[in-house]
C-alpha positions in Angstrom: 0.0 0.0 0.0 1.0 3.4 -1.3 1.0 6.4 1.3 1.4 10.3 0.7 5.8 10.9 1.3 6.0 12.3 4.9 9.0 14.3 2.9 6.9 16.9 1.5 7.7 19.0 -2.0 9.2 16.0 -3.0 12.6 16.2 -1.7 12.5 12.1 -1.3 16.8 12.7 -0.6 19.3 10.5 1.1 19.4 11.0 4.9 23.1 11.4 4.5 24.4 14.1 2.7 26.6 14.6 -0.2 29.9 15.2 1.6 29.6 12.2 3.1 28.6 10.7 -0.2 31.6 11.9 -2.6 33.9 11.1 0.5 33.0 7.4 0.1 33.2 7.4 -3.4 29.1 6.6 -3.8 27.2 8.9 -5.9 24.8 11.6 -4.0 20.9 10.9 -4.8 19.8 12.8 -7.5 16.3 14.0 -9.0 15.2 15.3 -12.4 13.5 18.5 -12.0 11.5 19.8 -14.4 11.1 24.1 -14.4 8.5 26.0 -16.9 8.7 29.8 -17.0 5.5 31.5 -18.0 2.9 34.2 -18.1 -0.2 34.9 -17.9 -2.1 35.2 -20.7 -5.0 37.7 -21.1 -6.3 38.8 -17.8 -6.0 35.6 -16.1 -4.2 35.1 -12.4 -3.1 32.9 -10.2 -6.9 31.7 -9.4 -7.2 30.3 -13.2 -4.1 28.6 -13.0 -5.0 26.9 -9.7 -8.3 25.9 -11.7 -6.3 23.9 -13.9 -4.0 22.5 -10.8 -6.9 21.0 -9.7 -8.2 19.4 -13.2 -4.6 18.4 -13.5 -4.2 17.0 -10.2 -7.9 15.2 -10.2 -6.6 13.4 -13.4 -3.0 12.8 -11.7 -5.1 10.6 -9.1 -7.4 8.7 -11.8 -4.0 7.8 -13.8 -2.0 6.9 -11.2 0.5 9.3 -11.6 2.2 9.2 -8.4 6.0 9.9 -9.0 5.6 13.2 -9.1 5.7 16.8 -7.5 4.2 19.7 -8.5 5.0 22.9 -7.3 4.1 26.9 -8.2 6.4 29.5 -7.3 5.4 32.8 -7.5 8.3 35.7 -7.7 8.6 38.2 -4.6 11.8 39.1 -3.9 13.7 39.8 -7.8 15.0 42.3 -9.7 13.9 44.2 -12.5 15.6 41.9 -14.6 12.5 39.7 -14.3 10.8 37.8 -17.7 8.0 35.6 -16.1 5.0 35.8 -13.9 5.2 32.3 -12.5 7.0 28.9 -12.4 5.5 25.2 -12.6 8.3 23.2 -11.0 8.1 19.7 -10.9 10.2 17.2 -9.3 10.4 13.4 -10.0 10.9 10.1 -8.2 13.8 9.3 -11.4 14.3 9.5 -15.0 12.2 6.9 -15.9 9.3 8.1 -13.8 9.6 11.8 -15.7 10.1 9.7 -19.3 7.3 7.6 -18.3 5.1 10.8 -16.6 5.6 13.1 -19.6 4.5 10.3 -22.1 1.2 10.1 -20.1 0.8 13.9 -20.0 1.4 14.3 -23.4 -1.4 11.4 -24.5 -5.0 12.4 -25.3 -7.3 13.2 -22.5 -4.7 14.7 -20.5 -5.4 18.4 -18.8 -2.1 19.6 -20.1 -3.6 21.4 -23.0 -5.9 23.3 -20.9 -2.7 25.2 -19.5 -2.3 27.0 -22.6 -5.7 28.9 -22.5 -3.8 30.8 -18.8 -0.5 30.7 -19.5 2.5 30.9 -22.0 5.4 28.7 -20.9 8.0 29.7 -23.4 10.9 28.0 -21.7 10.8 24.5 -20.8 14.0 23.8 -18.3 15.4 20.3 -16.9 17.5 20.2 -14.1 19.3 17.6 -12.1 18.6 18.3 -7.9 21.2 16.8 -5.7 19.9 16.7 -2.1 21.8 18.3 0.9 19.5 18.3 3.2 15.2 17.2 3.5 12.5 19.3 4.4 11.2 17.9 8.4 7.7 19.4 8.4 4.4 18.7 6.0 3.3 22.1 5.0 1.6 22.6 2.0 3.1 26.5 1.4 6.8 27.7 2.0 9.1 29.9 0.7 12.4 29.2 -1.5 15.4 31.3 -1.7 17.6 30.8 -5.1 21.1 31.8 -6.0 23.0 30.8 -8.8 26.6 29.4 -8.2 29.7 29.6 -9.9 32.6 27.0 -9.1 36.1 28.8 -9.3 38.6 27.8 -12.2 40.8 25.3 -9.8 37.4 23.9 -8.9 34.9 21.3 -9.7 31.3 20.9 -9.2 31.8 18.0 -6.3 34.4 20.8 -4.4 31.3 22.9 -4.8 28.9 20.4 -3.6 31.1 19.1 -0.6 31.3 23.5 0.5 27.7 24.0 0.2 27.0 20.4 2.7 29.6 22.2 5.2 28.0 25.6 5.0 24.4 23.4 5.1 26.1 21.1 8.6 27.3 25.0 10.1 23.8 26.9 9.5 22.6 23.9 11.3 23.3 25.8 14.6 22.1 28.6 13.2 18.6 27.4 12.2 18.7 28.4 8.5 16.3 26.2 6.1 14.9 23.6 6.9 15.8 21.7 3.6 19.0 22.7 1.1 19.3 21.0 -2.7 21.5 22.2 -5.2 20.0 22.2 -8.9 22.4 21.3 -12.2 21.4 23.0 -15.6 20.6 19.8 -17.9 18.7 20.5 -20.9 16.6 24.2 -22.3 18.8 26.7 -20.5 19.6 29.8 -21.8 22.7 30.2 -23.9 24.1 32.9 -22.3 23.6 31.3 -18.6 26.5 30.6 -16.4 26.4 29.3 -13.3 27.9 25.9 -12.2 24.4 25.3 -10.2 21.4 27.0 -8.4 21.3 26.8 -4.6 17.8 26.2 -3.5 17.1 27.1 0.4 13.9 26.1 1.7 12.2 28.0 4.6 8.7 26.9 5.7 7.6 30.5 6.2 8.4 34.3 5.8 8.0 33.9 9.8 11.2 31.9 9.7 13.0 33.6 6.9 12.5 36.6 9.1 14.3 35.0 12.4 17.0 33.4 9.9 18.0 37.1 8.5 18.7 38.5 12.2 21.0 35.3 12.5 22.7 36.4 9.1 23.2 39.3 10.5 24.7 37.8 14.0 27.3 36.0 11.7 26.2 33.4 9.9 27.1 34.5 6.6 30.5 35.8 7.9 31.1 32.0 8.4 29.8 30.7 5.6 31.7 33.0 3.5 34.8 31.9 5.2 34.1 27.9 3.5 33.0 29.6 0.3 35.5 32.3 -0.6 38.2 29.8 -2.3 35.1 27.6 -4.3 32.8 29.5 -5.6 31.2 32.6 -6.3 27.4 33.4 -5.7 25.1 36.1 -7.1 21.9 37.7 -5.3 19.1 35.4 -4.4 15.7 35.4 -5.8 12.8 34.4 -2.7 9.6 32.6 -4.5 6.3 32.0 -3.0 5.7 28.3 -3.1 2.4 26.3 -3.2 2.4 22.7 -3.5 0.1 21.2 -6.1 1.0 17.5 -5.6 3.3 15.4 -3.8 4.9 11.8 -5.1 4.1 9.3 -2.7 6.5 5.9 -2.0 5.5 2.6 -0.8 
């Protein structure tokens, strides 16, 4: 018998993180992720689209399509620099789930379609999400902070992993997110991107972002930049409003 993941958003990660992964030589778990950038079309909002969550997500249930998460996140903290309205994120159990998932959305009788009458999704993104650290709680809203990551030139992707899991084991102390994943571009980015990765922080609410700044301030980046400063570079975050649509469930 199936049950809905007590890991909600579908961060279904290894317990251990990647640090201690790489350092035995076995591979970190990792999830394709699925990202489509889009705007509203006409005068529609976020109530339309959540129409057509729910059409979707009533014929998610009938088909058995349970390997999946779904996710919107809505922009609030960004710059000017902004092309989108909204992003559908969704997250799979593995590549086979997605190949098999995608072939089932893209079938007849399938909601998908009805999307295009709210939004226009011109770019389609994959990524590959490499846990550092699962979400604790079950809420069905939080809030995600992203930055995108640059490894230095002496560096690789695994140094950057293994300095983002130390950073992840020090803000322990300090409380900040309650889940940490880092996010590797792997097909439909931009040709002009560059970035090694995206850093996704999760916070369950702006309640707890707002208790993890004052502790940024106290010195919690000051130590983080002290692990980072010889890996990688960083550039400013974006904070999303997220609501969960659907969450994979496992045995």
């Amino acid at each position: 018998m199936k049950k809905w993941s007590s890991i909600p958003f579908g961060f279904a990660l290894a317990l251990a993180g990647p640090g201690e992964a790489l350092a035995q030589d076995q591979p970190p778990v990792v999830l394709p992720v699925e990202l489509f950038l889009c705007n509203y079309i006409g005068g529609n909002d976020i109530d339309d689209l959540n129409a057509v969550n729910d059409d979707y997500n009533e014929w998610a249930d009938a088909n058995g399509l349970n390997s999946i998460t779904s996710l919107v996140l809505t922009p609030n903290f960004h710059s000017d620099e902004l092309e989108f309205d909204v992003i559908g994120m969704d997250i799979w159990e593995s590549g086979a789930a997605m190949g098999s998932g995608i072939a089932q959305m893209m079938a007849p009788g399938s909601p998908i379609p009805d999307y295009e009458e709210v939004v226009d999704c011109p770019a389609h993104r994959m990524f590959a999400l490499v846990g550092i650290k699962p979400p604790q709680d079950e809420g069905e809203t939080a809030v995600f902070e992203v930055t995108d990551c640059t490894v230095k030139e002496n560096r690789t992707a695994d140094d950057g992993i293994v300095a983002v899991t130390a950073v992840v084991e020090l803000w322990a102390d300090w409380g900040v997110g309650d889940a940490h994943a880092v996010l590797f571009p792997v097909a439909g980015e931009a040709g002009d991107a560059d970035y090694t990765f995206k850093w996704l922080t999760r916070y369950p609410s702006w309640e707890a972002f707002g208790t993890v700044f004052d502790r940024y301030a106290a010195g919690a980046v000051a130590q983080a930049g002290q692990i980072l400063e010889n890996v990688m570079e960083c550039n400013s975050s974006r904070m999303y409003d997220v609501t969960s649509i659907r969450q994979m469930q496992t045995e």
